[in-house]
C-alpha positions as CSV (number, residue, x, y, z in Angstrom):
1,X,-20.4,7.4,-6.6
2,X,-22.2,3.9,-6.6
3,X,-20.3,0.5,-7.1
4,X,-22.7,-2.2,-8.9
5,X,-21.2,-6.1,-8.5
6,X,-21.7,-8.4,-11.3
7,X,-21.2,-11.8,-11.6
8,X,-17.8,-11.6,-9.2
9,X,-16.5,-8.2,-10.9
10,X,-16.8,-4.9,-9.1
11,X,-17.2,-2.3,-11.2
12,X,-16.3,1.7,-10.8
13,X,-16.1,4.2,-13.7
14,X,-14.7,2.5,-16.3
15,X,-12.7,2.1,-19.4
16,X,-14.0,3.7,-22.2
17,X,-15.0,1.5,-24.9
18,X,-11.5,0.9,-27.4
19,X,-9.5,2.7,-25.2
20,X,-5.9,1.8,-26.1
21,X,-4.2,0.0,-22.8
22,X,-0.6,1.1,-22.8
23,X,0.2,-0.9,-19.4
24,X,-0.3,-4.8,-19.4
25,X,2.4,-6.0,-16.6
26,X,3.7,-5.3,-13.5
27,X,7.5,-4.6,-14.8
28,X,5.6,-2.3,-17.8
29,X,4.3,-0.6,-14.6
30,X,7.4,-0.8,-12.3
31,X,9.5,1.0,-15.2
32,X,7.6,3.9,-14.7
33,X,9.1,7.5,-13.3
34,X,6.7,8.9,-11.0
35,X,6.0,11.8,-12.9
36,X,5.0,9.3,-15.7
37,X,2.9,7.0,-13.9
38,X,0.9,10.2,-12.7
39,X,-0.1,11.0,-16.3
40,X,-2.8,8.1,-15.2
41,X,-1.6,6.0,-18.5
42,X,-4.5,3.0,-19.2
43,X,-3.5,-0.5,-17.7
44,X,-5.2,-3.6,-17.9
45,X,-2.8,-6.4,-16.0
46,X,-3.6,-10.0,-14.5
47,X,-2.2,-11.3,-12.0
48,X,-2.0,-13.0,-8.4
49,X,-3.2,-11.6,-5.5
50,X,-0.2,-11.7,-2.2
51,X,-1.9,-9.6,0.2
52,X,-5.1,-7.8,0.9
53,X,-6.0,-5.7,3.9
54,X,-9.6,-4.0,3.9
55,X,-8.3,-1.2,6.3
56,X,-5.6,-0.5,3.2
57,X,-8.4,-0.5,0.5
58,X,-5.9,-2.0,-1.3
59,X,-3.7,-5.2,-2.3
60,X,-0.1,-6.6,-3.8
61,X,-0.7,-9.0,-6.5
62,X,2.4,-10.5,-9.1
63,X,2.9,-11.9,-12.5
64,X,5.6,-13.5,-14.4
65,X,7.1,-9.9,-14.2
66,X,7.0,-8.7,-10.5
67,X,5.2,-7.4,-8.1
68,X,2.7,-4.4,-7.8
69,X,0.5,-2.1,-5.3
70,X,-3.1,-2.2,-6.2
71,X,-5.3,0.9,-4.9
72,X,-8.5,3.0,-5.2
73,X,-10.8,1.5,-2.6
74,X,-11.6,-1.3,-4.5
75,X,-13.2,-2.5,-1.4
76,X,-13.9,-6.5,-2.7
77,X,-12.9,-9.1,0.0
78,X,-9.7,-11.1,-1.5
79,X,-7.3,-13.4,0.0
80,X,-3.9,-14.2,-1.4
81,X,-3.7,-16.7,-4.1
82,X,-6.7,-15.1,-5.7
83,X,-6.3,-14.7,-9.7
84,X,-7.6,-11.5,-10.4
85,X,-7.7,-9.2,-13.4
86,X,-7.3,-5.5,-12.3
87,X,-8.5,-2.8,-15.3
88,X,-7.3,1.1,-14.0
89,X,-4.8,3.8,-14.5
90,X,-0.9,3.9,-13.7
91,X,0.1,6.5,-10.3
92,X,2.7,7.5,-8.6
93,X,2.4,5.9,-5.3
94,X,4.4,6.2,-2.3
95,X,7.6,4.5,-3.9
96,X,7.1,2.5,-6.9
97,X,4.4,3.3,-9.3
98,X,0.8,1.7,-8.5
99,X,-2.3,0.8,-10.1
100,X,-5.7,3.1,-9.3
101,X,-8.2,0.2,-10.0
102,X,-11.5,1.2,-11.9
103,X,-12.7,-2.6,-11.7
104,X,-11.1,-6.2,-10.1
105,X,-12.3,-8.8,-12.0
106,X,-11.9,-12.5,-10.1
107,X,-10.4,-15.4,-12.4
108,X,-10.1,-18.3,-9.7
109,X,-7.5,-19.1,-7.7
110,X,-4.0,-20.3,-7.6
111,X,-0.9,-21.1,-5.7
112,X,1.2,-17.9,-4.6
113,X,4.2,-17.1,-6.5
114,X,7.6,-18.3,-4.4
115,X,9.4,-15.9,-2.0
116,X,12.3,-14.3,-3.5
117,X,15.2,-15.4,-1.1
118,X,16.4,-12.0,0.7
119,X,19.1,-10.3,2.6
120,X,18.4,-7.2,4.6
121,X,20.6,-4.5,2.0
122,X,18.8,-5.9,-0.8
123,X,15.0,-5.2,0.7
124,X,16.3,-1.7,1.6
125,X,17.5,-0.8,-1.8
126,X,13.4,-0.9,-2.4
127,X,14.3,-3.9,-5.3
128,X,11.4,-5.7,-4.1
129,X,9.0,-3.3,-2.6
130,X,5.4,-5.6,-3.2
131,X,7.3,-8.4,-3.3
132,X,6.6,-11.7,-1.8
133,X,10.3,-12.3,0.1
134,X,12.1,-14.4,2.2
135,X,14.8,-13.2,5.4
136,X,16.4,-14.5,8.2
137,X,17.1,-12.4,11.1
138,X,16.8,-12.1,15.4
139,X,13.5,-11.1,17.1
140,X,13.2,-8.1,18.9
141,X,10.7,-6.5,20.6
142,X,7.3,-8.1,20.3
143,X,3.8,-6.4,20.7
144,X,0.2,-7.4,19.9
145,X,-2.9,-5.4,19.4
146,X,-6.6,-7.0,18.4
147,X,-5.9,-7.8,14.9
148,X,-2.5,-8.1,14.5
149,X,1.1,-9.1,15.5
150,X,3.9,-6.4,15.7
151,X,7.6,-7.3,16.1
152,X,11.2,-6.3,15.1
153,X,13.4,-7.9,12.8
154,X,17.3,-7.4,13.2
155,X,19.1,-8.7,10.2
156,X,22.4,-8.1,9.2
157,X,22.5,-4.5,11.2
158,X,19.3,-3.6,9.6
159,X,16.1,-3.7,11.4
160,X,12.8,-4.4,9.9
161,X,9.2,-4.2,10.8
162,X,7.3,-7.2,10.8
163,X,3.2,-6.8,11.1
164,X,1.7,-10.7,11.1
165,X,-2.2,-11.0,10.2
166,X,-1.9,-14.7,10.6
167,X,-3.1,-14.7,14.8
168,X,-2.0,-13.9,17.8
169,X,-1.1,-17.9,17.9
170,X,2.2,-17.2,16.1
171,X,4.2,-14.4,18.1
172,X,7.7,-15.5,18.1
173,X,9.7,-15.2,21.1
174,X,12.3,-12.3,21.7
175,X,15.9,-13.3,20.4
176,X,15.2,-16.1,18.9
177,X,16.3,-17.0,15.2
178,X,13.1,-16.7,12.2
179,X,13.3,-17.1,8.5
180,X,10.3,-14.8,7.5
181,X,8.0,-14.6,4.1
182,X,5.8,-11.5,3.9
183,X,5.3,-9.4,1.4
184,X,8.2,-6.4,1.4
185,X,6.9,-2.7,1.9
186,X,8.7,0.1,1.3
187,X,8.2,3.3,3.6
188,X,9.6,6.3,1.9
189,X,10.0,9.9,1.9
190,X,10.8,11.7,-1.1
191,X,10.8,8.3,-3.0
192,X,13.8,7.6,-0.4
193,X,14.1,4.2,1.4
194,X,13.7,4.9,5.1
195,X,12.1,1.9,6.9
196,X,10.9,-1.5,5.6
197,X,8.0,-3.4,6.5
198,X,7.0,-7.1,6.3
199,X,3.3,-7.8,6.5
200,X,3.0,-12.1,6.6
C-alpha cells in the first residue's frame, strides 16, 4: 500500500471522515487492558516525541499525561523534541497498550519533557515503561557494535540494559558510578516484567 507525504504529514489509510475519537492522551491510552486496546478504539493524541529508531518503525512520545509507544511503520525521520500529532488506533503491544499510527503529523519542536527521577524497583514494576527516566547505578560490562553502545547497569541488585545511540564517544568505563536518562523499556512475557531496557 502507497504512502503519499504532504506538506510534513505522512499519510496511510485514514480516519474516516466524523469518525468519533475515543482516545485523546496517553493516560486515556495507558488505562487500557490489553484485550481492550486490541478492539483498535480511534485515537487522535499530540504529543512530544522522546525517541525514534528507524530500525523500530516506531517512536515514544509524552504529554501532560505520560508516556506512550508509537507503531505501524510510520517510517518518517523524527528526532526527540519533535511535536507531533499522531492520528491511529489503540493495541495491545508488548506491555502497555500502543498506538498503530495511520498518519504523524509534525507541529514544530520543543524541549523534551523532564526525566522522572528513578530507582531500580520502581522501573521494574513497568510504572514507566515509555518513559523518559532518570537512575543511578554501577557499570558493568560494556560492548559496542557500528551503531550503538551496549552496557550493564547494576542498581540497587537490579541490573538493567542500557543501549546508547548518542556515539561510540560516550562508553562509560566499567565500575564506575553514572546517573542515566533514557527512555525506560519494558521487556515482557505474558505482560510480565522480565528485563528492562534504557535506550539514551
Amino acid at each position: 500500500m502507497l504512502a503519499t507525504t504532504l506538506a510534513g504529514c505522512l499519510l496511510f489509510p485514514t480516519l474516516s471522515q466524523g469518525a468519533d475519537v475515543s482516545l485523546t492522551n496517553a493516560a486515556e491510552l495507558r488505562s487500557m487492558t490489553s484485550d481492550k486496546a486490541d478492539q483498535r478504539t480511534l485515537a487522535v493524541v499530540e504529543g512530544v516525541v522522546t525517541l525514534y529508531n528507524a530500525d523500530w518503525g516506531g517512536f515514544t512520545m509524552q504529554d501532560g499525561t505520560g508516556a506512550i509507544w508509537v507503531t505501524g511503520n510510520t517510517k518518517k525521520p523524527l528526532v526527540p523534541g519533535d511535536r507531533v500529532r499522531v492520528h491511529g488506533k489503540s493495541g495491545a503491544g508488548l506491555y502497555t497498550p500502543v498506538i498503530i499510527a495511520d498518519s504523524v503529523e509534525s507541529l514544530g519542536s520543543e524541549s523534551l519533557p523532564a526525566a522522572v527521577s528513578s530507582d531500580a524497583a520502581e522501573l521494574f514494576s513497568g510504572r514507566w515503561d515509555a518513559t523518559r527516566v532518570r537512575v543511578r547505578g554501577l557499570v558493568g560490562n560494556v560492548s559496542s557494535d557500528d551503531k550503538m553502545v551496549h552496557f550493564q547497569l547494576y542498581s540497587e541488585g537490579y541490573l538493567i540494559e542500557v543501549q546508547s545511540f548518542i556515539g561510540l564517544g560516550h562508553k562509560p568505563e566499567r565500575l564506575s558510578e553514572v546517573e542515566i536518562t533514557g527512555i525506560c523499556t519494558v521487556v515482557a512475557e505474558n505482560v510480565r516484567v522480565r528485563g528492562i531496557n534504557l535506550n539514551i
